[in-house]
mmCIF file of the N, C-alpha and C atoms, coordinates in Angstrom:
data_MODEL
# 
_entry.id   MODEL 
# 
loop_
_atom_site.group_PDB 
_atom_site.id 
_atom_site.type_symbol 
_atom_site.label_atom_id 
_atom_site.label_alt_id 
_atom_site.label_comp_id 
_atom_site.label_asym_id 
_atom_site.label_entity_id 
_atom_site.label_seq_id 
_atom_site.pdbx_PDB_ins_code 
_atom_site.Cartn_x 
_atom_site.Cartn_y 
_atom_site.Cartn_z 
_atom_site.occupancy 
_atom_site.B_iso_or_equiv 
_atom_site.pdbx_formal_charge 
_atom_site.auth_seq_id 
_atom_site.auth_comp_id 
_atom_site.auth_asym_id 
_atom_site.auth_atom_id 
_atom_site.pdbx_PDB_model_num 
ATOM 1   N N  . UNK A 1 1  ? 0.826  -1.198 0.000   1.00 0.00 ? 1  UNK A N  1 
ATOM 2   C CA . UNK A 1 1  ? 0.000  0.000  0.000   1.00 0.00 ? 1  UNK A CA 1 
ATOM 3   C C  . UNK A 1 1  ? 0.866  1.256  0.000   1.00 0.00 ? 1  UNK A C  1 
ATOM 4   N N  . UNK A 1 2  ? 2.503  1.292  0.927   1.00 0.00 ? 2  UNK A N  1 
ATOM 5   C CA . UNK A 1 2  ? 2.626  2.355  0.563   1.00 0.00 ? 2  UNK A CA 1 
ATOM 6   C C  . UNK A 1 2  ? 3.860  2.692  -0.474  1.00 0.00 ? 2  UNK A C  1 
ATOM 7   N N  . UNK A 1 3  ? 4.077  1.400  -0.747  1.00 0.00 ? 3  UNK A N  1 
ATOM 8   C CA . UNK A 1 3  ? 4.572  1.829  -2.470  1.00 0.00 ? 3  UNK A CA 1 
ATOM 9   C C  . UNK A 1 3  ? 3.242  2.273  -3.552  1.00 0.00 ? 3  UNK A C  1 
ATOM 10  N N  . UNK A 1 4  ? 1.829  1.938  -3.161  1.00 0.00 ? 4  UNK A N  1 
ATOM 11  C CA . UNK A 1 4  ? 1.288  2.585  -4.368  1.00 0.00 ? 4  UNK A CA 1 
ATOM 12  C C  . UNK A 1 4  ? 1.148  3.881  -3.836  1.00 0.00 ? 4  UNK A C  1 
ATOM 13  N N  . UNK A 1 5  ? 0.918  4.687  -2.688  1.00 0.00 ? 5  UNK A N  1 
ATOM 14  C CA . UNK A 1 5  ? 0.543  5.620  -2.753  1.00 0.00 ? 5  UNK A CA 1 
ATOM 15  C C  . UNK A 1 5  ? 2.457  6.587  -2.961  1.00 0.00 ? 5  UNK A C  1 
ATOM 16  N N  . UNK A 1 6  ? 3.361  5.943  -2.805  1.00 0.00 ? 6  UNK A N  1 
ATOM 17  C CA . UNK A 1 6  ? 4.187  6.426  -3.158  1.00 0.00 ? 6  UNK A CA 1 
ATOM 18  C C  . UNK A 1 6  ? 4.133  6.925  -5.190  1.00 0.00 ? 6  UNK A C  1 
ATOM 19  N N  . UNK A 1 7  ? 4.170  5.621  -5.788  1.00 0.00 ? 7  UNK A N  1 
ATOM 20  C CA . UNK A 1 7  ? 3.942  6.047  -7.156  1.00 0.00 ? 7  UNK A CA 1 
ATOM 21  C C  . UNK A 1 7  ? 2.871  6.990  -7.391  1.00 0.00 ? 7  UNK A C  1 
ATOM 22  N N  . UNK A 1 8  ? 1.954  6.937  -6.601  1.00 0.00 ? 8  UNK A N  1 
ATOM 23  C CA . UNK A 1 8  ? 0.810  7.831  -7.059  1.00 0.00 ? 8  UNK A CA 1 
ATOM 24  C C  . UNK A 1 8  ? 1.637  9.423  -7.494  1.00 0.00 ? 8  UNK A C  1 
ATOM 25  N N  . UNK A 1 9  ? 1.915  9.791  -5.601  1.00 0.00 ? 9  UNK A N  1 
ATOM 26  C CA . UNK A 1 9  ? 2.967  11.089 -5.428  1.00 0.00 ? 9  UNK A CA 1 
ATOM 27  C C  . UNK A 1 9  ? 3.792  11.278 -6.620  1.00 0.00 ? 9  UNK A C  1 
ATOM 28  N N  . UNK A 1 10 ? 4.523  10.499 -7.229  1.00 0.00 ? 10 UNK A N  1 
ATOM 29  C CA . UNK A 1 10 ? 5.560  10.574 -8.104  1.00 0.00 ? 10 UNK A CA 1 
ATOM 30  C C  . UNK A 1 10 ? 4.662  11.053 -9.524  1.00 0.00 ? 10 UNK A C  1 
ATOM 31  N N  . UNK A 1 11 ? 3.890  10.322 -9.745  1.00 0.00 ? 11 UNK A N  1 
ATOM 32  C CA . UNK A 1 11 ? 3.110  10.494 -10.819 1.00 0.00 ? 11 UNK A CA 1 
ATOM 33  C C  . UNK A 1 11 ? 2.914  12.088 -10.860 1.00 0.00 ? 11 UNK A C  1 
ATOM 34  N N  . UNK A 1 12 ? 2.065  12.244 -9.073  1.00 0.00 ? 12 UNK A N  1 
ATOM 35  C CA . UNK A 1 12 ? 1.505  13.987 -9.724  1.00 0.00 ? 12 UNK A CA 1 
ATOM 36  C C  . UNK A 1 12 ? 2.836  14.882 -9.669  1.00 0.00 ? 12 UNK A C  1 
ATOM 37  N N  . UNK A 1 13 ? 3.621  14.426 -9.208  1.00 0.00 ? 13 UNK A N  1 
ATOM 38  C CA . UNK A 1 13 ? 4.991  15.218 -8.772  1.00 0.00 ? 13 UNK A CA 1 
ATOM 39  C C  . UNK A 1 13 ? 5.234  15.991 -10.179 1.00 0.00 ? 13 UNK A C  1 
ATOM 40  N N  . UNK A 1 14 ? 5.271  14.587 -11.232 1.00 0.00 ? 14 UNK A N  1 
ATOM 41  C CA . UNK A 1 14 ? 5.608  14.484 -12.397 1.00 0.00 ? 14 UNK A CA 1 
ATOM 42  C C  . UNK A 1 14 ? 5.092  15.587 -13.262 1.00 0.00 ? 14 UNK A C  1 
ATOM 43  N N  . UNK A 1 15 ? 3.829  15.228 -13.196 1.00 0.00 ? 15 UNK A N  1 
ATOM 44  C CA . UNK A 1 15 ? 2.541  16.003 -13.786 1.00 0.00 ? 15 UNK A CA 1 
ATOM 45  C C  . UNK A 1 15 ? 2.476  17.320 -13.514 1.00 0.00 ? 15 UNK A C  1 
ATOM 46  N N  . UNK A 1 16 ? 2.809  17.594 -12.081 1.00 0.00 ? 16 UNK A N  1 
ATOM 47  C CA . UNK A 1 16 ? 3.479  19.318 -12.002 1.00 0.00 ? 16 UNK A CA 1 
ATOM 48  C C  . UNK A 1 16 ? 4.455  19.914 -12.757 1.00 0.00 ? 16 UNK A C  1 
ATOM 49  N N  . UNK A 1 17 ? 5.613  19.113 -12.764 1.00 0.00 ? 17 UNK A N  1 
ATOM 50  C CA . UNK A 1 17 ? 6.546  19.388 -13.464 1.00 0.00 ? 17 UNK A CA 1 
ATOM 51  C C  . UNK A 1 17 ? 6.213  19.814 -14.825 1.00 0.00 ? 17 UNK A C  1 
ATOM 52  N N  . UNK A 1 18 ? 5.639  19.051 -15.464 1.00 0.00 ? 18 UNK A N  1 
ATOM 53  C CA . UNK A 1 18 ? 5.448  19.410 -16.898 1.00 0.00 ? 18 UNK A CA 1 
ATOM 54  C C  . UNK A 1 18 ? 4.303  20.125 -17.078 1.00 0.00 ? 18 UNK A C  1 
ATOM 55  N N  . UNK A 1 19 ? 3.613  20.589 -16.422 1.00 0.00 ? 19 UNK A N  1 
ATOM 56  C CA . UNK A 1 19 ? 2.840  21.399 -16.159 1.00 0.00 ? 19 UNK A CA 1 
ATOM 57  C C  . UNK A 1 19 ? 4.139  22.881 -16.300 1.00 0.00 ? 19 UNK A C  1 
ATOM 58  N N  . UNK A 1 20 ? 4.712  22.850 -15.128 1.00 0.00 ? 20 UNK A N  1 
ATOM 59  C CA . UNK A 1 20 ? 5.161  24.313 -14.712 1.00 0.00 ? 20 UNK A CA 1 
ATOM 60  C C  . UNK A 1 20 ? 6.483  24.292 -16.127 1.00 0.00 ? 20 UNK A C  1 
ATOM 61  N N  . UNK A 1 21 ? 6.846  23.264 -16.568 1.00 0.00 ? 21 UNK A N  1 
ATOM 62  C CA . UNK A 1 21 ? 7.966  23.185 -17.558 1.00 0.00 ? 21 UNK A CA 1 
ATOM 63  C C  . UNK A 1 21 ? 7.228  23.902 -19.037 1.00 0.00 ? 21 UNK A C  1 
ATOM 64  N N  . UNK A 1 22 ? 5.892  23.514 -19.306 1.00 0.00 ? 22 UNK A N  1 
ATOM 65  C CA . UNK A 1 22 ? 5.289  24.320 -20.354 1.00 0.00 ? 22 UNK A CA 1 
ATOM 66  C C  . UNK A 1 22 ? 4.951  25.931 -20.043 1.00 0.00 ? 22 UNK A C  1 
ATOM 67  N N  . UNK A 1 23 ? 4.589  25.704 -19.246 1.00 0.00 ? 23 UNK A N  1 
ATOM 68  C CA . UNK A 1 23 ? 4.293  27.635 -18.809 1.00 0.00 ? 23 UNK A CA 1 
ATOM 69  C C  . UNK A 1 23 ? 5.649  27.912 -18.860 1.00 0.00 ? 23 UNK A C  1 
ATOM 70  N N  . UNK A 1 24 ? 6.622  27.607 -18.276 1.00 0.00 ? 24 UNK A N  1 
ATOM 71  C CA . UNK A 1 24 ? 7.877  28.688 -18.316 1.00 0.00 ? 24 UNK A CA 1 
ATOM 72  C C  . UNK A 1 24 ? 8.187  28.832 -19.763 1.00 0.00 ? 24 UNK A C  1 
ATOM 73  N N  . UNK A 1 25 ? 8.182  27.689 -20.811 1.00 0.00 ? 25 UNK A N  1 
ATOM 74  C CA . UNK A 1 25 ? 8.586  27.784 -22.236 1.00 0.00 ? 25 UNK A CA 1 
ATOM 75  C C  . UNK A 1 25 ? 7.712  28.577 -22.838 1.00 0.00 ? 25 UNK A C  1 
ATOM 76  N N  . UNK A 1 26 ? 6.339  29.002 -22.409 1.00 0.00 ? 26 UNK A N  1 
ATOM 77  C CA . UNK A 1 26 ? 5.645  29.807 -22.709 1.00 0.00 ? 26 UNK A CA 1 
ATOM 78  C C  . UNK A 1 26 ? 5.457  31.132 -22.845 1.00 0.00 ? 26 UNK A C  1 
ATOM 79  N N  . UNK A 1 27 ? 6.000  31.735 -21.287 1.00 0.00 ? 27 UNK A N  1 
ATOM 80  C CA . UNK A 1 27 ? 6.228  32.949 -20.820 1.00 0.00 ? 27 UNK A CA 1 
ATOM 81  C C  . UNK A 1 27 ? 7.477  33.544 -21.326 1.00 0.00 ? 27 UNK A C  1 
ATOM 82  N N  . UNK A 1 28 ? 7.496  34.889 -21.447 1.00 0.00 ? 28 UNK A N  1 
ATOM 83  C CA . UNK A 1 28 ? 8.488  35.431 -21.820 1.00 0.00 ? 28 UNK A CA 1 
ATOM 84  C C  . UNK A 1 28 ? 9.918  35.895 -20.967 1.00 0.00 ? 28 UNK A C  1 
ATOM 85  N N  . UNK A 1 29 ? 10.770 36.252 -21.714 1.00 0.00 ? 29 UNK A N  1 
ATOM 86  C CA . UNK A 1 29 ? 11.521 36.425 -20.507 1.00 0.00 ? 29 UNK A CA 1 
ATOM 87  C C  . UNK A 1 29 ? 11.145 37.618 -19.614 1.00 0.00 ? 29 UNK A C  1 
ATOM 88  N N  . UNK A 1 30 ? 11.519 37.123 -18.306 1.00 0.00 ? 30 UNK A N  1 
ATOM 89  C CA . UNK A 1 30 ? 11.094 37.383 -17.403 1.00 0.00 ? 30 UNK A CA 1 
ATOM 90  C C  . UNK A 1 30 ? 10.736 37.217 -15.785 1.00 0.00 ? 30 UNK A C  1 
ATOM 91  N N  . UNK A 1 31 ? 10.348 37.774 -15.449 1.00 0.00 ? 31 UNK A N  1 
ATOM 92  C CA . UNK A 1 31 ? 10.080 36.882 -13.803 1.00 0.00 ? 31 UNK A CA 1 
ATOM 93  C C  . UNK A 1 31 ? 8.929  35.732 -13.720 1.00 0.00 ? 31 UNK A C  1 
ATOM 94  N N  . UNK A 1 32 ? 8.231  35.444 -14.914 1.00 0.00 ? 32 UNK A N  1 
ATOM 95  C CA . UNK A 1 32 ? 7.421  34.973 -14.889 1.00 0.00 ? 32 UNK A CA 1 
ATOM 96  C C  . UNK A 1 32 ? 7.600  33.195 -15.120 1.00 0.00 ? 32 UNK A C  1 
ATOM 97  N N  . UNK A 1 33 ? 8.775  33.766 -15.741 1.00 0.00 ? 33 UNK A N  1 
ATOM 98  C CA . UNK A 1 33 ? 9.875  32.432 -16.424 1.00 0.00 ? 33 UNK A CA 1 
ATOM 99  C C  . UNK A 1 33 ? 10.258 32.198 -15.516 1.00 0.00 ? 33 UNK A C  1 
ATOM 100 N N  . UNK A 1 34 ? 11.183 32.713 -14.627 1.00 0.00 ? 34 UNK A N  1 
ATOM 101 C CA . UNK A 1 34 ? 11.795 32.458 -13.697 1.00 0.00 ? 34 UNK A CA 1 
ATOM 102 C C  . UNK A 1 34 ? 11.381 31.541 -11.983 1.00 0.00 ? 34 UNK A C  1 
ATOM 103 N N  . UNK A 1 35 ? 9.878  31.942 -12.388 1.00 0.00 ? 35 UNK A N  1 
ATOM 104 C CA . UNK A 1 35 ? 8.986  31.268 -11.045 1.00 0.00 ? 35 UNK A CA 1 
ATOM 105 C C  . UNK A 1 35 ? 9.127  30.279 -11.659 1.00 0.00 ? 35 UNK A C  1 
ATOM 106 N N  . UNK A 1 36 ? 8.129  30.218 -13.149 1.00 0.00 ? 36 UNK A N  1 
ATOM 107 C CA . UNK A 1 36 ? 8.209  28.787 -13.329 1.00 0.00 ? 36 UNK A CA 1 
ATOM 108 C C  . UNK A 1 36 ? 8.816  28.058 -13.106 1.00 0.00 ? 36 UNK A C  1 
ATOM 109 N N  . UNK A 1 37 ? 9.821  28.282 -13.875 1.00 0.00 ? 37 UNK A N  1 
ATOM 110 C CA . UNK A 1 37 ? 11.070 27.025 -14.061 1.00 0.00 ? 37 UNK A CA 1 
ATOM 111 C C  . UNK A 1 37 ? 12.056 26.522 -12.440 1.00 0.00 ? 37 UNK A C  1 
ATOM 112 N N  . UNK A 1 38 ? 11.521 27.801 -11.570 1.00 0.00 ? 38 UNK A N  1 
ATOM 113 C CA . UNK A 1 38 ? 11.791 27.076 -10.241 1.00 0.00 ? 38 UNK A CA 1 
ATOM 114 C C  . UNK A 1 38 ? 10.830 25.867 -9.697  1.00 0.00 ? 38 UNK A C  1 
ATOM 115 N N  . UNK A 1 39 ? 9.760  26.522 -10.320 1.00 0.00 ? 39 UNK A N  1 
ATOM 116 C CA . UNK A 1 39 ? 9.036  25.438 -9.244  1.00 0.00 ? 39 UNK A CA 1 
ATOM 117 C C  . UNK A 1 39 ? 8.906  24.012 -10.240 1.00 0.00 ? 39 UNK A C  1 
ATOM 118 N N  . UNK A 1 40 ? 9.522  24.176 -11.414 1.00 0.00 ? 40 UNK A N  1 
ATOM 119 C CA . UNK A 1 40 ? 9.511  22.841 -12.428 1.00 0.00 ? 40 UNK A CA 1 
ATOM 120 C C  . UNK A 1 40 ? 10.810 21.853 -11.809 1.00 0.00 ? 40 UNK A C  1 
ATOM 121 N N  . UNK A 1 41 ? 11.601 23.173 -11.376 1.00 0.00 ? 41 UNK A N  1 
ATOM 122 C CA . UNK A 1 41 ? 12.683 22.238 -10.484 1.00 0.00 ? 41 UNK A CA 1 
ATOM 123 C C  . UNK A 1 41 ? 12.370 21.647 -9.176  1.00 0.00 ? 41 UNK A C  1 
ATOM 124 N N  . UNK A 1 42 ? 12.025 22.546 -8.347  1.00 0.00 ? 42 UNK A N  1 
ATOM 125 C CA . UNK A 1 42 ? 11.210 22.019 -7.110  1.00 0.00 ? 42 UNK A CA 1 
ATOM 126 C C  . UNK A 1 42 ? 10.356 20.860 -7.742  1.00 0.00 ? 42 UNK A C  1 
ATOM 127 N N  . UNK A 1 43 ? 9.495  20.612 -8.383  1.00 0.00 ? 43 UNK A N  1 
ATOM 128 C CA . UNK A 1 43 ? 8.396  19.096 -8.440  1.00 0.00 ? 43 UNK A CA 1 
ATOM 129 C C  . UNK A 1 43 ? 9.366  18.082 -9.332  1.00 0.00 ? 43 UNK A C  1 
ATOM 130 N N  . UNK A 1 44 ? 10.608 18.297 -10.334 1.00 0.00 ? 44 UNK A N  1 
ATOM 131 C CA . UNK A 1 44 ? 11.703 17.566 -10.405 1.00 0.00 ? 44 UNK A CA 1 
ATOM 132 C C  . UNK A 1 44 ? 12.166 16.758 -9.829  1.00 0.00 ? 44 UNK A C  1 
ATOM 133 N N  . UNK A 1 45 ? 12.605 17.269 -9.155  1.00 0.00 ? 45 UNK A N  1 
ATOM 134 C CA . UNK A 1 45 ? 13.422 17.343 -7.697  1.00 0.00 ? 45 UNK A CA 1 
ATOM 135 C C  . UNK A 1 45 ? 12.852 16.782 -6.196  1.00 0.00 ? 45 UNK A C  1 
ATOM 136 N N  . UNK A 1 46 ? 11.761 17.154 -6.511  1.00 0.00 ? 46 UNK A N  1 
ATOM 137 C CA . UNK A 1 46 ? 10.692 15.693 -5.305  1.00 0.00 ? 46 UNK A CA 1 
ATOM 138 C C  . UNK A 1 46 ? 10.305 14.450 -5.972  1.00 0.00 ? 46 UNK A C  1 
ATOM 139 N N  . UNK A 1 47 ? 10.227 14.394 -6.998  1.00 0.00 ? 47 UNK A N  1 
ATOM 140 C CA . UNK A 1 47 ? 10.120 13.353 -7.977  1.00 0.00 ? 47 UNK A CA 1 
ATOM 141 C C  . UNK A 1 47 ? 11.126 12.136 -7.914  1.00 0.00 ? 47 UNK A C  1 
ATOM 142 N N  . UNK A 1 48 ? 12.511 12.900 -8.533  1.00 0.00 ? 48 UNK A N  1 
ATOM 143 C CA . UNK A 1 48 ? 13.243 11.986 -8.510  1.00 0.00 ? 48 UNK A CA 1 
ATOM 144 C C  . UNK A 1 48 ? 13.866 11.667 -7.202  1.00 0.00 ? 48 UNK A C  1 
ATOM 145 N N  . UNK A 1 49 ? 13.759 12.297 -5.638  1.00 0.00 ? 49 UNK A N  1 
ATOM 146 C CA . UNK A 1 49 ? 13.789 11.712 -4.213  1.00 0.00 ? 49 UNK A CA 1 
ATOM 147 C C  . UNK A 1 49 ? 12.903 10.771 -4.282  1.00 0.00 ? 49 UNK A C  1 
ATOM 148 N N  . UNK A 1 50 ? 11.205 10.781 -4.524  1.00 0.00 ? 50 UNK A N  1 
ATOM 149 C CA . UNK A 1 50 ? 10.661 10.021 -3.893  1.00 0.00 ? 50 UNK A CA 1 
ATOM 150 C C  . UNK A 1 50 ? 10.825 8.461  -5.058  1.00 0.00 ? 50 UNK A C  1 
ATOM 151 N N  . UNK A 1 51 ? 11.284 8.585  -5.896  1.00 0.00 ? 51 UNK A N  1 
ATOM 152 C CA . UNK A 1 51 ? 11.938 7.619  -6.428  1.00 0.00 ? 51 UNK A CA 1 
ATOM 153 C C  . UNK A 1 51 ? 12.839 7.064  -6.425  1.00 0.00 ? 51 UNK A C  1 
ATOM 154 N N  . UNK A 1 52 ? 14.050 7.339  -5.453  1.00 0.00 ? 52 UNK A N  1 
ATOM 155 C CA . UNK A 1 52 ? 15.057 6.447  -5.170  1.00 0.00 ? 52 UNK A CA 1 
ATOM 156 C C  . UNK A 1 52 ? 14.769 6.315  -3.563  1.00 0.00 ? 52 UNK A C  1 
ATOM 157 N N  . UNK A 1 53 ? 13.756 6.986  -3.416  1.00 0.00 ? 53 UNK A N  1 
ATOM 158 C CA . UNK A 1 53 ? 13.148 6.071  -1.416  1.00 0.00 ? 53 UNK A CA 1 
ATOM 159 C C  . UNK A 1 53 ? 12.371 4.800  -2.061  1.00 0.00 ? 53 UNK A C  1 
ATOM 160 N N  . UNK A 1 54 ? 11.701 4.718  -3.299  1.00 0.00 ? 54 UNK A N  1 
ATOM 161 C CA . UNK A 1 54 ? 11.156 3.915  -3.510  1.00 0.00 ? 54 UNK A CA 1 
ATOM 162 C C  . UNK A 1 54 ? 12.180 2.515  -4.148  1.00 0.00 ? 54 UNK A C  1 
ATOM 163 N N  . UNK A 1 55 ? 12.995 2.842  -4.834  1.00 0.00 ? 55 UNK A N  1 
ATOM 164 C CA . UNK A 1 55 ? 14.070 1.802  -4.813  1.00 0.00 ? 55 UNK A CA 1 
ATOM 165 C C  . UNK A 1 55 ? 14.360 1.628  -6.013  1.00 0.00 ? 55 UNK A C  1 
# 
């Protein structure tokens, strides 16, 4: 059970990511870019943790 709800997490982790990875390629330069692509790193970046806790 809590490897699935682990993949679940990973999944939306994921799904943020490319979420916030299209808006930043979207936006111009700017600060607007700049949020994005942080927080594309931030849900990255929890992604690939909760995938090597998972094994």
């Amino acid at each position: 059970m809590e490897t699935l709800k682990l993949e679940w997490k990973i999944r939306w982790y994921l799904w943020q990511a490319k979420k916030y990875s299209k808006k930043a390629n979207k936006a111009g330069w700017g600060l607007d870019r700049n949020m994005y692509f942080q927080k594309y790193c931030y849900y990255q970046d929890k992604a690939r943790i909760m995938e090597e806790k998972l094994g």
